[in-house]
PyMOL CGO cylinders between C-alpha atoms (Angstrom):
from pymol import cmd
from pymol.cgo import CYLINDER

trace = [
    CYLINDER, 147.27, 135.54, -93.86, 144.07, 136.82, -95.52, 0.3, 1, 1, 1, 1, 1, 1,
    CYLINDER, 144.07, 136.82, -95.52, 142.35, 139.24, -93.59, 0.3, 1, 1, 1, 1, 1, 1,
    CYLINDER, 142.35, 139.24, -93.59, 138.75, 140.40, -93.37, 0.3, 1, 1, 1, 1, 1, 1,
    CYLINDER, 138.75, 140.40, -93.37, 137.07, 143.71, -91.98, 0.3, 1, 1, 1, 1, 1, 1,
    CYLINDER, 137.07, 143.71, -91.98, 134.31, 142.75, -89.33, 0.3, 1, 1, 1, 1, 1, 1,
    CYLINDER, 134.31, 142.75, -89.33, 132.22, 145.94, -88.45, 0.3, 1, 1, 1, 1, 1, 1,
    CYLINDER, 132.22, 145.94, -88.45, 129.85, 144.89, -85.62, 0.3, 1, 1, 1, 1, 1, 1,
    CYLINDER, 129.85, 144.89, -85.62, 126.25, 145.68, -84.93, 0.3, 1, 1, 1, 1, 1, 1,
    CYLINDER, 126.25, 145.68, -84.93, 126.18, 149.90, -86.33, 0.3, 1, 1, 1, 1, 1, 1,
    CYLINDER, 126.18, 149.90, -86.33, 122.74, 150.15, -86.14, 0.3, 1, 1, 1, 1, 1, 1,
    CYLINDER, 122.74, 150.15, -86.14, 120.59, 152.95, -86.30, 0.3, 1, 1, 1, 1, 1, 1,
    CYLINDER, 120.59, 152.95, -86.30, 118.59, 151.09, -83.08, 0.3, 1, 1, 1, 1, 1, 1,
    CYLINDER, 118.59, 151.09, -83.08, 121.85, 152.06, -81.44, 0.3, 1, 1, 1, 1, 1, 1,
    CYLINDER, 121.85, 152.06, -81.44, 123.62, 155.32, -82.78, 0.3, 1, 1, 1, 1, 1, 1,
    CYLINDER, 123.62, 155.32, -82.78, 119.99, 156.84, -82.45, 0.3, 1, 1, 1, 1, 1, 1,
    CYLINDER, 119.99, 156.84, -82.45, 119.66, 156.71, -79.20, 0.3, 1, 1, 1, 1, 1, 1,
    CYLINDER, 119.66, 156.71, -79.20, 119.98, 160.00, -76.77, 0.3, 1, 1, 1, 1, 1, 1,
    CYLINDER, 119.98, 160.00, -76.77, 121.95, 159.88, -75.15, 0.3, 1, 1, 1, 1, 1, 1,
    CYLINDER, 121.95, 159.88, -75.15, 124.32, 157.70, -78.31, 0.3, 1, 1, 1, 1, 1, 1,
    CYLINDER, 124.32, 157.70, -78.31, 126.89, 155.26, -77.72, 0.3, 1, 1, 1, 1, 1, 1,
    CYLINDER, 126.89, 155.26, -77.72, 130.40, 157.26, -76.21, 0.3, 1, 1, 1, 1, 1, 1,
    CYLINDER, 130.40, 157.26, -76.21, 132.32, 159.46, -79.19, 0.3, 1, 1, 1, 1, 1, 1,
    CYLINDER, 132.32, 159.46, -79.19, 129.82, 157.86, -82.05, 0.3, 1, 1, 1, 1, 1, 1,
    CYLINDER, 129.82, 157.86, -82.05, 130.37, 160.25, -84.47, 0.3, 1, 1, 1, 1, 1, 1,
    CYLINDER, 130.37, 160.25, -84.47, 134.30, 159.56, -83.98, 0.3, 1, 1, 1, 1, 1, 1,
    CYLINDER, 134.30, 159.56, -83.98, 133.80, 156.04, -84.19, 0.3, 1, 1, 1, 1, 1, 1,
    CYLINDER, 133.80, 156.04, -84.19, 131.35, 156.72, -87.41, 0.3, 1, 1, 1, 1, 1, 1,
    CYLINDER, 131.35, 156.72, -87.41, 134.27, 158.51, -89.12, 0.3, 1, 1, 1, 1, 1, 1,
    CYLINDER, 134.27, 158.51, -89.12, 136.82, 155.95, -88.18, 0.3, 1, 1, 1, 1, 1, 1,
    CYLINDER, 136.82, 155.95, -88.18, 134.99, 153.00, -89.20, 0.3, 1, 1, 1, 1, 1, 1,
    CYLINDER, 134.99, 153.00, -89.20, 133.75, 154.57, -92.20, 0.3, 1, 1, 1, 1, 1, 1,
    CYLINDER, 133.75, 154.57, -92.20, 137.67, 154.90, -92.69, 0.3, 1, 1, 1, 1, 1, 1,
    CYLINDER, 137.67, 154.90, -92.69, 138.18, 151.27, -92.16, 0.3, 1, 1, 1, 1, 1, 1,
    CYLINDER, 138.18, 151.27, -92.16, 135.74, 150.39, -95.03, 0.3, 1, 1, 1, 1, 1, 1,
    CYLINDER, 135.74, 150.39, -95.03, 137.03, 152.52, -97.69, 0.3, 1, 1, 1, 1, 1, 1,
    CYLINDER, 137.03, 152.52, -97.69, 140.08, 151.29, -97.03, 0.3, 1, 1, 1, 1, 1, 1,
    CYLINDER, 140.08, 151.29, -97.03, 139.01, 147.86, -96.85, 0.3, 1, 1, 1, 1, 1, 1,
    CYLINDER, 139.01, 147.86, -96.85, 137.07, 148.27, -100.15, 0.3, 1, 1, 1, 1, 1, 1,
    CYLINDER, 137.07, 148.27, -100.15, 139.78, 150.01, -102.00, 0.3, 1, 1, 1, 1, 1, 1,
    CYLINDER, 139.78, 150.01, -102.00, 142.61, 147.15, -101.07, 0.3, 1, 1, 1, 1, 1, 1,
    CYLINDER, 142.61, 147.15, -101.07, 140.23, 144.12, -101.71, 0.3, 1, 1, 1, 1, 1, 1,
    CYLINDER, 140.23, 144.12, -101.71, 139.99, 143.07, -98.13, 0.3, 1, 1, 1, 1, 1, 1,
    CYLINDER, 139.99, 143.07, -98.13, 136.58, 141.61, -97.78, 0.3, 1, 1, 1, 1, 1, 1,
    CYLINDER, 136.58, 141.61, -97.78, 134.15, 143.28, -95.51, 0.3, 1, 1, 1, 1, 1, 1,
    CYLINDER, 134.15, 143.28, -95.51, 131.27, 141.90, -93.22, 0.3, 1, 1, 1, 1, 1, 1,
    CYLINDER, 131.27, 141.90, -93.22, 129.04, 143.60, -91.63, 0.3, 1, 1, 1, 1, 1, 1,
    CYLINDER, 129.04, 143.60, -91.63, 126.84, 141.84, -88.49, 0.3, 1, 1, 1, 1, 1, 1,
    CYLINDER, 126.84, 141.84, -88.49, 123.39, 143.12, -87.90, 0.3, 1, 1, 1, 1, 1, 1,
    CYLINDER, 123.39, 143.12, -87.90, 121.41, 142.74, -84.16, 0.3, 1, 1, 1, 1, 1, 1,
    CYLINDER, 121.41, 142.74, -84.16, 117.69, 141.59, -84.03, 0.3, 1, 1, 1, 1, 1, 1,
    CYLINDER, 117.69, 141.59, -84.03, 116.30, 141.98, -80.51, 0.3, 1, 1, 1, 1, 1, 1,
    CYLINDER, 116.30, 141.98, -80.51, 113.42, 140.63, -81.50, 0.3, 1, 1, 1, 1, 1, 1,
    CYLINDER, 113.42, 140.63, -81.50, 109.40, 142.04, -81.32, 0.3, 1, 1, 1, 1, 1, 1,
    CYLINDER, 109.40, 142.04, -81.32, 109.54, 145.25, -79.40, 0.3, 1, 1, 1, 1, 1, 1,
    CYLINDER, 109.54, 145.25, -79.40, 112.94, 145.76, -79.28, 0.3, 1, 1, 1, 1, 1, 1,
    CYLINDER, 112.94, 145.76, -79.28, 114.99, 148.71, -80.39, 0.3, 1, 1, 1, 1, 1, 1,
    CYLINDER, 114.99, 148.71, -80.39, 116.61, 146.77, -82.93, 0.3, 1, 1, 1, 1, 1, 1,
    CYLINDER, 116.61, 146.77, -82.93, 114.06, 144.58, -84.25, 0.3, 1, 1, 1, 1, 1, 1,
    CYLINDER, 114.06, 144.58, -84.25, 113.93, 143.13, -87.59, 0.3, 1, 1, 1, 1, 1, 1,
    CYLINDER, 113.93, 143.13, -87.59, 111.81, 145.26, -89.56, 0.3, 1, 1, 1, 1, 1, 1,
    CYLINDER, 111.81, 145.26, -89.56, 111.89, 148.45, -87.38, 0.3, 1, 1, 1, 1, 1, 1,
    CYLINDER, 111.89, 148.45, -87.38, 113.69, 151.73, -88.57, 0.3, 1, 1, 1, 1, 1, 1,
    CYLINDER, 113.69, 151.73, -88.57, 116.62, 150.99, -85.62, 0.3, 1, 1, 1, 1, 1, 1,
    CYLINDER, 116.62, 150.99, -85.62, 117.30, 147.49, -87.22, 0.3, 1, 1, 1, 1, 1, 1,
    CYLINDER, 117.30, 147.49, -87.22, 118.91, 149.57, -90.51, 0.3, 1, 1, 1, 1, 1, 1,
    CYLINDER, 118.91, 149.57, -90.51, 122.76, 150.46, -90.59, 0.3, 1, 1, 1, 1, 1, 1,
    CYLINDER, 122.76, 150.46, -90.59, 123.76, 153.62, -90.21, 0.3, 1, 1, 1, 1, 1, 1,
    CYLINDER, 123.76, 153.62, -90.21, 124.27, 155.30, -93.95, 0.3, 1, 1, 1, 1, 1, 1,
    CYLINDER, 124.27, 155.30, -93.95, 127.95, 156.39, -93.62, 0.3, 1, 1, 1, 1, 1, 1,
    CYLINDER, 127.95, 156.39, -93.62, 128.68, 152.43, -92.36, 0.3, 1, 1, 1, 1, 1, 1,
    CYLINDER, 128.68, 152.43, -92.36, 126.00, 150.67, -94.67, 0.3, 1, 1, 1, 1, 1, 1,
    CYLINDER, 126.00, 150.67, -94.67, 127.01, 147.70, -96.42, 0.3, 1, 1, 1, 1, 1, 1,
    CYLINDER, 127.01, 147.70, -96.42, 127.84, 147.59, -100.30, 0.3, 1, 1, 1, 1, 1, 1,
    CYLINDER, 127.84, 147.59, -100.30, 126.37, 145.44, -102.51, 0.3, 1, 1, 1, 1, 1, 1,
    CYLINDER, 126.37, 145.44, -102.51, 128.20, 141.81, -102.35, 0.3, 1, 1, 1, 1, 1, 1,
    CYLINDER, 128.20, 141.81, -102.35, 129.56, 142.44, -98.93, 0.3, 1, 1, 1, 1, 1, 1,
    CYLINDER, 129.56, 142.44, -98.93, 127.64, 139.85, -96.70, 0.3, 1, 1, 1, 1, 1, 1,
    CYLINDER, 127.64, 139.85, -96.70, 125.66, 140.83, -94.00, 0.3, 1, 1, 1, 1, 1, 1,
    CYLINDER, 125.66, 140.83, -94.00, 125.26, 138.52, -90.48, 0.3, 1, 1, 1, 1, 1, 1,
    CYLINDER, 125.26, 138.52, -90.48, 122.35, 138.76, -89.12, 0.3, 1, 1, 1, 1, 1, 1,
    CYLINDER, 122.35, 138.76, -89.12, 122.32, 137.51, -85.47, 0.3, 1, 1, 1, 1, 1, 1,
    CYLINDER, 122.32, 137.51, -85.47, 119.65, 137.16, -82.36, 0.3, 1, 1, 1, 1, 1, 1,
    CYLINDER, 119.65, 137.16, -82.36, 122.35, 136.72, -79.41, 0.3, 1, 1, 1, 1, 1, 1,
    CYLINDER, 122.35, 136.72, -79.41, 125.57, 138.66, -78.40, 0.3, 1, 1, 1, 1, 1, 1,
    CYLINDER, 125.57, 138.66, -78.40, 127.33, 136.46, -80.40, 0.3, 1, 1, 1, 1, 1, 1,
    CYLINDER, 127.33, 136.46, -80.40, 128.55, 136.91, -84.07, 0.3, 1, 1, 1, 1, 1, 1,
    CYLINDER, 128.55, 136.91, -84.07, 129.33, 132.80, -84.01, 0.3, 1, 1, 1, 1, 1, 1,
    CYLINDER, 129.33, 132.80, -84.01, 126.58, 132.10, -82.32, 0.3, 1, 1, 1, 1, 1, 1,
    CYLINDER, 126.58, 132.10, -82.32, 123.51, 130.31, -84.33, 0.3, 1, 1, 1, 1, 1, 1,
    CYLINDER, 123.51, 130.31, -84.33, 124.97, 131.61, -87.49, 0.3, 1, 1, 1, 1, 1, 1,
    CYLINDER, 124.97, 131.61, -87.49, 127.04, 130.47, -90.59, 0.3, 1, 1, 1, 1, 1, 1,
    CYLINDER, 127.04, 130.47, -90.59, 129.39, 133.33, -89.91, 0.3, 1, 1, 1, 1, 1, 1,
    CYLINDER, 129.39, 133.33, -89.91, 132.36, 130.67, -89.29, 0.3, 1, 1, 1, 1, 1, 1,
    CYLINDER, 132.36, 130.67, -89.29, 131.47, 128.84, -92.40, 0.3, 1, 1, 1, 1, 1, 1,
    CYLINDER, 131.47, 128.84, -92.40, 131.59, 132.20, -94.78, 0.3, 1, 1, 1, 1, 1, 1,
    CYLINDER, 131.59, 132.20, -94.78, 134.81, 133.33, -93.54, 0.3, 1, 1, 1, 1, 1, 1,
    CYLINDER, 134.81, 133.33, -93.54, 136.29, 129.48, -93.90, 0.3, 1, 1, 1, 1, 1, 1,
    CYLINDER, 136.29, 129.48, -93.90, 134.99, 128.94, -97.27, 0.3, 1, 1, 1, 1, 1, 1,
    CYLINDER, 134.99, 128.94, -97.27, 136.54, 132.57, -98.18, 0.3, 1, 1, 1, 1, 1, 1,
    CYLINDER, 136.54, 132.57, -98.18, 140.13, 131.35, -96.51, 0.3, 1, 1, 1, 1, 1, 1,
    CYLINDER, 140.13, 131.35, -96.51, 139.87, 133.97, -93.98, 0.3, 1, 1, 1, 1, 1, 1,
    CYLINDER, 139.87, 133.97, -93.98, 142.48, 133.79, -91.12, 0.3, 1, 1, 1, 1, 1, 1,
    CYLINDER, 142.48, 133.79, -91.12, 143.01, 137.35, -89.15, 0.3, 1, 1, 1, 1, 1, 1,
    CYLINDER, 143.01, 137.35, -89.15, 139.63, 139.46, -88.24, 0.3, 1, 1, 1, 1, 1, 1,
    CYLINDER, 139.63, 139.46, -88.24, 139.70, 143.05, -87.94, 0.3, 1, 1, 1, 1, 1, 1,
    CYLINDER, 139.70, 143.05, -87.94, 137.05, 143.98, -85.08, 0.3, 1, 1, 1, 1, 1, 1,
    CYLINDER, 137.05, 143.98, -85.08, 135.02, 147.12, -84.67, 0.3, 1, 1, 1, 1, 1, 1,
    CYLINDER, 135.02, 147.12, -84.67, 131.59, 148.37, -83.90, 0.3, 1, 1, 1, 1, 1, 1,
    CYLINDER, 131.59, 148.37, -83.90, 129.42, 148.29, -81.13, 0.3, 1, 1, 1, 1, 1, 1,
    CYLINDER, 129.42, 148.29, -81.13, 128.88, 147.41, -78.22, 0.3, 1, 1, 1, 1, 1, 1,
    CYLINDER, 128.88, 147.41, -78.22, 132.30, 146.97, -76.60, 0.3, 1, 1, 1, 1, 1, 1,
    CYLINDER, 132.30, 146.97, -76.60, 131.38, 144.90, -73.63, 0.3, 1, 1, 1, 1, 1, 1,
    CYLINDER, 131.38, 144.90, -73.63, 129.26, 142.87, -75.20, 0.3, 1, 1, 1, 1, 1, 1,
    CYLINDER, 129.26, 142.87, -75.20, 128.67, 141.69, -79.09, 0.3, 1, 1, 1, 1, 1, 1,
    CYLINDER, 128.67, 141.69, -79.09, 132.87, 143.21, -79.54, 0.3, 1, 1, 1, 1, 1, 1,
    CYLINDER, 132.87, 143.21, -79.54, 134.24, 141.73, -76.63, 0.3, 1, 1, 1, 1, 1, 1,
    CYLINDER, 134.24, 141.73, -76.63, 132.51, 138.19, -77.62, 0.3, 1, 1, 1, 1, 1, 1,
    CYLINDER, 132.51, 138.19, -77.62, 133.31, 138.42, -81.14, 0.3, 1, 1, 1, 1, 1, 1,
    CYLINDER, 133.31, 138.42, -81.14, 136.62, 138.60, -80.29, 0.3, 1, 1, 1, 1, 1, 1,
    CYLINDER, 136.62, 138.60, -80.29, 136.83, 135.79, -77.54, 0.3, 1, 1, 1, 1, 1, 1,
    CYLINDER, 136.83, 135.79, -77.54, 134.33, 133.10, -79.89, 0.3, 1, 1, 1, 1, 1, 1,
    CYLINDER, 134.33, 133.10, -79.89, 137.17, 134.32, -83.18, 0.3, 1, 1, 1, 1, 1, 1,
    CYLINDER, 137.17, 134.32, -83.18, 140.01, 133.30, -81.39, 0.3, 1, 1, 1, 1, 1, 1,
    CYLINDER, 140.01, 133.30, -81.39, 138.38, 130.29, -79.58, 0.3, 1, 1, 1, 1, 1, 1,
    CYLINDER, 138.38, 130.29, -79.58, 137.74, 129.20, -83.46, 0.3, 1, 1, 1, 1, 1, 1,
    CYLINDER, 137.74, 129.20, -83.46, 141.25, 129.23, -84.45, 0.3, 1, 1, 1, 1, 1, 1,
    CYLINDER, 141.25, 129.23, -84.45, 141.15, 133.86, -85.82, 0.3, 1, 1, 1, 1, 1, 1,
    CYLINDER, 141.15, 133.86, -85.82, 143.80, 136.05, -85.63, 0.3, 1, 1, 1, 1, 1, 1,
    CYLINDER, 143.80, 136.05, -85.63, 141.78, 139.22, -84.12, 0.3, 1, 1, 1, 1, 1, 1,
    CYLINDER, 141.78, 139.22, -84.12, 142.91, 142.65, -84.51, 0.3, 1, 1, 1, 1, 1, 1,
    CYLINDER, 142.91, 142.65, -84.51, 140.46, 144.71, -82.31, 0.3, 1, 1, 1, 1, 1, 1,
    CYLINDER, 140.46, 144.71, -82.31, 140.89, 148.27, -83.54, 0.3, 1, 1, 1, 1, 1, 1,
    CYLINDER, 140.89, 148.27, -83.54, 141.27, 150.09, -80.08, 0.3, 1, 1, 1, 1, 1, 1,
    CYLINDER, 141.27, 150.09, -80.08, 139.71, 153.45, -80.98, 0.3, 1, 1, 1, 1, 1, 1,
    CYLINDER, 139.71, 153.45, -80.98, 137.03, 152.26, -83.47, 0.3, 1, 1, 1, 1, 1, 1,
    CYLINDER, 137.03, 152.26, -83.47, 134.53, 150.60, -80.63, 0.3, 1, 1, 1, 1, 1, 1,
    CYLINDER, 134.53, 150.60, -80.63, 132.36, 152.14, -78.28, 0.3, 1, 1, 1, 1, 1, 1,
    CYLINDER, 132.36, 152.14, -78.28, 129.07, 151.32, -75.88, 0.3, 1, 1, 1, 1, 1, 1,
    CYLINDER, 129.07, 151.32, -75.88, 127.16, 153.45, -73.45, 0.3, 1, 1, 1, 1, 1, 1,
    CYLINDER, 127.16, 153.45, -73.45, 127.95, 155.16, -69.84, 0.3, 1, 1, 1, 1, 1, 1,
    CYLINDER, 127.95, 155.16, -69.84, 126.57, 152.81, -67.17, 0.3, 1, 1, 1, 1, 1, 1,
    CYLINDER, 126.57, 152.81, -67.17, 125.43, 153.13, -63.90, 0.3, 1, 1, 1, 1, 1, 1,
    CYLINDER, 125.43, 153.13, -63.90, 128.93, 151.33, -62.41, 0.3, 1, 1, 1, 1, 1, 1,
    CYLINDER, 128.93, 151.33, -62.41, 131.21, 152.81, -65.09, 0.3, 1, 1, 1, 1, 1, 1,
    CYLINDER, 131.21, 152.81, -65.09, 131.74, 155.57, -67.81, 0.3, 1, 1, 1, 1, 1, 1,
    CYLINDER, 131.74, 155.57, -67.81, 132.05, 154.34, -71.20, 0.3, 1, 1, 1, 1, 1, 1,
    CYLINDER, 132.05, 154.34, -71.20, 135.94, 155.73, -71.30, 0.3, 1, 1, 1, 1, 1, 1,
    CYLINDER, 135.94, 155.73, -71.30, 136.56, 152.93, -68.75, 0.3, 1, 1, 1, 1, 1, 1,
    CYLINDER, 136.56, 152.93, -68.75, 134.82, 150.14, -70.04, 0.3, 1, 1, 1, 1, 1, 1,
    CYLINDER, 134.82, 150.14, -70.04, 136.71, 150.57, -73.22, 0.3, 1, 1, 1, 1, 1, 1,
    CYLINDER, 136.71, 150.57, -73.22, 139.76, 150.81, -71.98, 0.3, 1, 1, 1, 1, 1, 1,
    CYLINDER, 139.76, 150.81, -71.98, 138.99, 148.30, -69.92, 0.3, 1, 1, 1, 1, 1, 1,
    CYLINDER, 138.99, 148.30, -69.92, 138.23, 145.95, -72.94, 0.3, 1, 1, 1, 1, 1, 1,
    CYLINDER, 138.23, 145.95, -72.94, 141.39, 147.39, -74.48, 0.3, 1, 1, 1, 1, 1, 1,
    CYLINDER, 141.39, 147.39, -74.48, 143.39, 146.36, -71.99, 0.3, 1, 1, 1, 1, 1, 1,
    CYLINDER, 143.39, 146.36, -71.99, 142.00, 143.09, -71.00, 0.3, 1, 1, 1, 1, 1, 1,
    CYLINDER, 142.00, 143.09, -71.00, 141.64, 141.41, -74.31, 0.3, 1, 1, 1, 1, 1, 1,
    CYLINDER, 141.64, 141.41, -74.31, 144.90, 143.24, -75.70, 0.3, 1, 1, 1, 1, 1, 1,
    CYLINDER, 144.90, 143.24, -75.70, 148.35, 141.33, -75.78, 0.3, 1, 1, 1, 1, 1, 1,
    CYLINDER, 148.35, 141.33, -75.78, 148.42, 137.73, -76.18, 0.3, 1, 1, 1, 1, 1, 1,
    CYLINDER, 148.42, 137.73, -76.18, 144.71, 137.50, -76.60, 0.3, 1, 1, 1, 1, 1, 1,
    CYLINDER, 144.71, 137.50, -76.60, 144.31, 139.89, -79.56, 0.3, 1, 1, 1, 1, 1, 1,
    CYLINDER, 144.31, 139.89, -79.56, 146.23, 142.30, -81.13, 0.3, 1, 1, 1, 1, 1, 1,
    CYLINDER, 146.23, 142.30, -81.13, 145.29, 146.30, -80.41, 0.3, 1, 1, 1, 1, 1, 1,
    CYLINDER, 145.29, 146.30, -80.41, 145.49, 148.16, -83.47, 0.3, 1, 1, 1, 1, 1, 1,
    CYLINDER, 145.49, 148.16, -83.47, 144.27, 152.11, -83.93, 0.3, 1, 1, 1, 1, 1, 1,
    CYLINDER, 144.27, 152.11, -83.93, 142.43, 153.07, -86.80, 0.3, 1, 1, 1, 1, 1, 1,
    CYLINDER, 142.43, 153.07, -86.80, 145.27, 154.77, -88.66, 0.3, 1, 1, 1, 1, 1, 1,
    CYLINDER, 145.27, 154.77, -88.66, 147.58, 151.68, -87.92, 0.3, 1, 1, 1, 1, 1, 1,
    CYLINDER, 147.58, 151.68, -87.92, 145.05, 149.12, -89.46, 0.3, 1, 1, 1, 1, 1, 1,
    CYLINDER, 145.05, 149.12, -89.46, 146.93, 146.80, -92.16, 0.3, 1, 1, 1, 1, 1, 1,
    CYLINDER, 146.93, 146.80, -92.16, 144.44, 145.43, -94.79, 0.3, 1, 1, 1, 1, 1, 1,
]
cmd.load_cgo(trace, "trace")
């Protein structure tokens, strides 16, 4: 099984805002964890970038559209660049990781209930083995429910059968 690191949509557009995304700077440390030890075993890394589109946070162009530094990508590591909540979606993301041989995704980033939770449901509709790493996502408190719950939520709904739940320290690259 050849595995790749997928870090999702860590944007400055999104780990600026005030209030930011539930734990970020956790999340920042873990996934910045993921990639060195992604980078140091060989596993190859992509990184998926969000543009909203003219006047939006994370528009193309716009200071919020950049990754954040301690999760920027490396030169050679290929970058997705997306318009909908989907990583599949209107992209040639399927076609890299095929022409690379790439069978098992590991999943983290932001936003959990949306651009995570569909990366993982469009990877294994394709044929992936997804490993959603269960404390390296995150989104934002909502009107109906605290982040906490819509993460574990996500945890717990997509975890099992679906996709595998791994923590950050448990991640095998």
């Amino acid at each position: 099984m050849t595995t790749a690191l997928v870090v999702i949509d860590m944007q400055m557009g999104m780990l600026g805002d005030t209030p930011p995304p539930y734990r970020s700077d956790a999340i920042l440390r873990r996934i910045a964890g993921l990639l060195e030890r992604a980078r140091s075993s060989g596993t190859p890394v992509f990184h998926v970038q969000h543009d909203g589109g003219p006047g939006d946070s994370l528009a193309k162009g716009t200071p919020g559209f950049a990754h954040h530094p301690m999760v920027a990508p490396r030169a050679g590591e290929p970058v997705i660049e997306k318009r909908h909540v989907g990583t599949f979606h209107d992209t040639d993301f399927d076609a890299q990781l095929k022409r690379a041989g790439i069978d098992r995704l590991v999943i983290a980033g932001l936003q959990t209930e949306y651009c995570v939770d569909t990366a993982c449901r469009a990877a294994v509709a394709l044929g992936y083995k997804v490993a959603l790493v269960s404390d390296a996502h995150s989104t934002f408190d909502t009107p109906v429910l605290p982040a906490a719950q819509i993460i574990a939520h996500h945890n717990k709904t997509l975890g099992g059968p679906f996709v595998e739940l791994v923590t950050s320290d448990a991640v095998a690259f």
